[in-house]
Steps between C-alpha positions, in 0.01 A plus 500: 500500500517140595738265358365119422692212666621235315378154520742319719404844799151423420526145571739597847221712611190255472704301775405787712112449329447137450103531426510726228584426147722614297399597137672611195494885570303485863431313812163356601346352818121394560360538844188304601285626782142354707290782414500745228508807751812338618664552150349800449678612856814375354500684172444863696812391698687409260361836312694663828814350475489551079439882590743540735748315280410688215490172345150342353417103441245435257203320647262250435208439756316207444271382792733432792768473241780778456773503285775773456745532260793726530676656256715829400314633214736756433781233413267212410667290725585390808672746769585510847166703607320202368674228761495811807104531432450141467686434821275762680212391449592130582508681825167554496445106564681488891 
């Protein structure tokens, strides 16, 4: 089982992050694309990387607008697998 991080780690880690947001018990980015089968693209990656992390974002499509938001449901909080997934699939930008 995870552990959740404590607010001053949190705020460390979104150095490493800077476009996402941090929330109360989760961290948030929104991720704005041309075309809508560009976003859709980007969700079935990010579907990959969720799988292989055995870590899932909850996702909101709408139009050429996607936003995940990354939690540990387990703790209802922030953990470490939340910045690790985030960071990989800020990858998925280069």
């Amino acid at each position: 089982m995870h552990n959740s991080i404590s607010h001053d780690l949190a705020l460390e880690n979104m150095k490493k992050i800077p476009e996402w947001d941090l929330n109360s018990t989760s961290i948030s980015r929104a991720f704005e694309f041309d075309e809508y089968m560009s976003a859709i693209e980007f969700v079935n990656n990010v579907a990959e990387i969720a799988e292989e992390a055995h870590h899932h974002p909850d996702i909101s499509i709408v139009y050429t607008t996607v936003t995940l938001t990354l939690t540990t449901h387990e703790v209802s909080g922030i953990t470490e697998s939340d910045f690790e997934v985030a960071s990989r699939i800020d990858s998925l930008e280069n």
